[in-house]
C-alpha positions as CSV (number, residue, x, y, z in Angstrom):
1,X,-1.2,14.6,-21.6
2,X,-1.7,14.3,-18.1
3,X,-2.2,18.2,-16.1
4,X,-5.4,20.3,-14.8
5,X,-7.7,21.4,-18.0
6,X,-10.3,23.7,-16.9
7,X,-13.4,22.7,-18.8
8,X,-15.9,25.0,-17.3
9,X,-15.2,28.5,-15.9
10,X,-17.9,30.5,-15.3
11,X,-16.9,32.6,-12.0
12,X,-18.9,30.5,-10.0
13,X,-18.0,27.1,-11.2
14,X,-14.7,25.6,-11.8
15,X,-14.8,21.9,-12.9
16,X,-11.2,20.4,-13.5
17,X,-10.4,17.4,-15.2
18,X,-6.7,16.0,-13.9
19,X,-5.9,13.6,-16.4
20,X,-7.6,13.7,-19.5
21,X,-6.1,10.2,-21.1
22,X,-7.6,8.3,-18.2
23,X,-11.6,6.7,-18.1
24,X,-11.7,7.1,-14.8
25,X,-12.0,10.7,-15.3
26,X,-11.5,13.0,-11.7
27,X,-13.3,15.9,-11.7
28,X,-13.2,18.5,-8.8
29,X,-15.6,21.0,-8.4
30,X,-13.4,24.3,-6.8
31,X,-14.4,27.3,-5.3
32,X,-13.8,30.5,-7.5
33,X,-10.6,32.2,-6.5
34,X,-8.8,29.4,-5.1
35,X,-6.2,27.5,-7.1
36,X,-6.5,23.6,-8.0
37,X,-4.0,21.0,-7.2
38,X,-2.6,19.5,-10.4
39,X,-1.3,16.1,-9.1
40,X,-3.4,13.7,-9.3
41,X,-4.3,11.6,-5.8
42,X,-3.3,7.3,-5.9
43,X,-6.3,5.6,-5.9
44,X,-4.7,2.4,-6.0
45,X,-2.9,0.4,-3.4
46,X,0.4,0.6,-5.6
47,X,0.2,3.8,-6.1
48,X,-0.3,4.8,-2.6
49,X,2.3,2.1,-1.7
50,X,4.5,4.3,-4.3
51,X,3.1,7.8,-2.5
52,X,4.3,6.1,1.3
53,X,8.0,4.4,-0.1
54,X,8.8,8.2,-0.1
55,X,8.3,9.0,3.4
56,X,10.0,8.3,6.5
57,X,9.5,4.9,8.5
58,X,8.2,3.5,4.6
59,X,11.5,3.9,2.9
60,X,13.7,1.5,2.0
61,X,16.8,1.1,4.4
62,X,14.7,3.2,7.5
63,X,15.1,1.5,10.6
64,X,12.0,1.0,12.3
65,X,11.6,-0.8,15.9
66,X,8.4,0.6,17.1
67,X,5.2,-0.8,17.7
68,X,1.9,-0.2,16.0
69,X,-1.6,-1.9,17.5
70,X,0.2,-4.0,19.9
71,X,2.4,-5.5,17.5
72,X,5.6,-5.4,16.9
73,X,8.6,-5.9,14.8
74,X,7.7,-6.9,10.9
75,X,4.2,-7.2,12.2
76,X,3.9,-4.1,13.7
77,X,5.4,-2.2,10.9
78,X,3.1,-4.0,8.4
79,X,-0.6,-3.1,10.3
80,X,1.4,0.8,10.2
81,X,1.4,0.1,6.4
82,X,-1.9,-1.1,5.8
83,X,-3.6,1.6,8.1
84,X,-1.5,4.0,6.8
85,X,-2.9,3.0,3.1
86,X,-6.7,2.4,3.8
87,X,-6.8,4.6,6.7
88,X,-8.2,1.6,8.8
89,X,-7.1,-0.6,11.2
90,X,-5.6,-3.9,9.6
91,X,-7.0,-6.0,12.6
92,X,-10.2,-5.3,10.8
93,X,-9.9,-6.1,7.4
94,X,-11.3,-9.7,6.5
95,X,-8.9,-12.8,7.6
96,X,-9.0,-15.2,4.9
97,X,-6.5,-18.6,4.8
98,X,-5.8,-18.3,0.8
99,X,-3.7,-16.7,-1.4
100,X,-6.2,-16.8,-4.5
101,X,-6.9,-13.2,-5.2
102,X,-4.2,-11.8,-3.3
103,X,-3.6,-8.1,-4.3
104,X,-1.4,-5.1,-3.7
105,X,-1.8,-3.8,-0.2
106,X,-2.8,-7.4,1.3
107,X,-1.0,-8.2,4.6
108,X,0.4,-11.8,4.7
109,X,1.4,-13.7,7.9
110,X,3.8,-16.4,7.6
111,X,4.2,-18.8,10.6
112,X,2.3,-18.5,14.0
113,X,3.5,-16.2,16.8
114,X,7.2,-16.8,15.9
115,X,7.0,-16.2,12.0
116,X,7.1,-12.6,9.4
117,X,4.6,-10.8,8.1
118,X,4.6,-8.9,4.8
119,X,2.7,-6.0,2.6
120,X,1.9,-6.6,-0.7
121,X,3.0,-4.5,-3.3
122,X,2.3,-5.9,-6.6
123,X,1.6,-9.4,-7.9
124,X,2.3,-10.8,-11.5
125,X,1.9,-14.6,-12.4
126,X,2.7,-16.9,-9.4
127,X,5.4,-13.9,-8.4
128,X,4.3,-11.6,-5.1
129,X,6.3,-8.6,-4.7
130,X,6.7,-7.1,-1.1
131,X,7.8,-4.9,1.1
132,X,8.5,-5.9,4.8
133,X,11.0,-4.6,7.5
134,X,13.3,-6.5,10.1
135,X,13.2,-9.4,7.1
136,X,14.3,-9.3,3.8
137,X,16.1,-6.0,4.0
138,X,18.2,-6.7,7.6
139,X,17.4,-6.3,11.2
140,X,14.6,-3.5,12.2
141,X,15.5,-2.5,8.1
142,X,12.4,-1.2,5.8
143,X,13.1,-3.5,2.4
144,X,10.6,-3.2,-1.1
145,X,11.4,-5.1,-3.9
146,X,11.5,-8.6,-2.7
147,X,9.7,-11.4,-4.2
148,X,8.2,-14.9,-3.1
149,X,6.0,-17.2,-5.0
150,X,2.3,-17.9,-3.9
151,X,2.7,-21.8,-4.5
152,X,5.5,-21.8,-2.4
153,X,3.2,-20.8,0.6
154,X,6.7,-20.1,2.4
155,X,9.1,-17.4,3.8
156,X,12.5,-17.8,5.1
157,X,10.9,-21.5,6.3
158,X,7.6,-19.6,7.6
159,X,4.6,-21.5,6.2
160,X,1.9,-19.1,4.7
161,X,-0.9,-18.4,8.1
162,X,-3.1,-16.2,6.9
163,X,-3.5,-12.8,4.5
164,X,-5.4,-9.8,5.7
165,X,-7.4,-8.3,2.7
166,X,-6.7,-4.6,1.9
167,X,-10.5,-3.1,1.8
């Protein structure tokens, strides 16, 4: 049963518990007379990813051709991502030159100056699932749901530069 059970009410103190199936249990400690919110916040990558595919540039099929941190295209849209997720700039998270331990919200860079860059949004196996825009889904087109392999170390002939690990 997931929902806000108040465990504790004594007029002063208000403890909720949000979901009471999970071990990771979230308990918010609210003011009297105020009422608590009873959706529970991602704490996960994918589930933030999940939270931002709802919203407008994040969607699949929005066109975006804007710039974010002096990049652009597929690049710039993919920093927007990753800040948008960790609330940090991307340029900041550590560079590393492997795909072992690559995770959802990871930002991949295929090819040099001239290549695509992607946003990780779930792996299984040897299968990475991604979103991306002015790739996959069409020019300046927002596309989730794609998939590459991490041996291949490849996309659309790119080879695999660098990822850029989600904090």
């Amino acid at each position: 049963m997931n929902g806000a059970i108040t465990l504790c009410d004594s007029g002063n103190v208000n403890f909720q518990q949000y979901d009471i199936n999970n071990i990771n249990q979230r308990w918010t400690l609210q003011n009297p007379g105020t009422k608590p919110d009873p959706s529970p916040k991602p704490t996960g990558y994918k589930e933030k990813i999940d939270n931002l595919k709802t919203q407008s540039p994040y969607r699949t099929g929005d066109t975006w051709n804007g710039q974010f941190s002096n990049a652009w295209q597929c690049h710039g849209w993919a920093l927007m991502v990753g800040n948008a997720l960790s609330g940090t700039d991307p340029r900041n998270w550590q560079q590393v030159n492997t795909l072992n331990g690559v995770k959802s919200g990871d930002i991949i860079r295929y090819g040099g100056d001239n290549g695509h860059t992607i946003v990780v949004y779930d792996v299984s196996g040897d299968t990475i699932t991604y979103g991306d825009c002015n790739g996959s889904g069409g020019t300046n087109k927002v596309k989730w749901g794609s998939t590459i392999s991490k041996s291949g170390m490849k996309i659309f002939g790119y080879s695999f530069n660098y990822r850029l690990v989600a904090p």
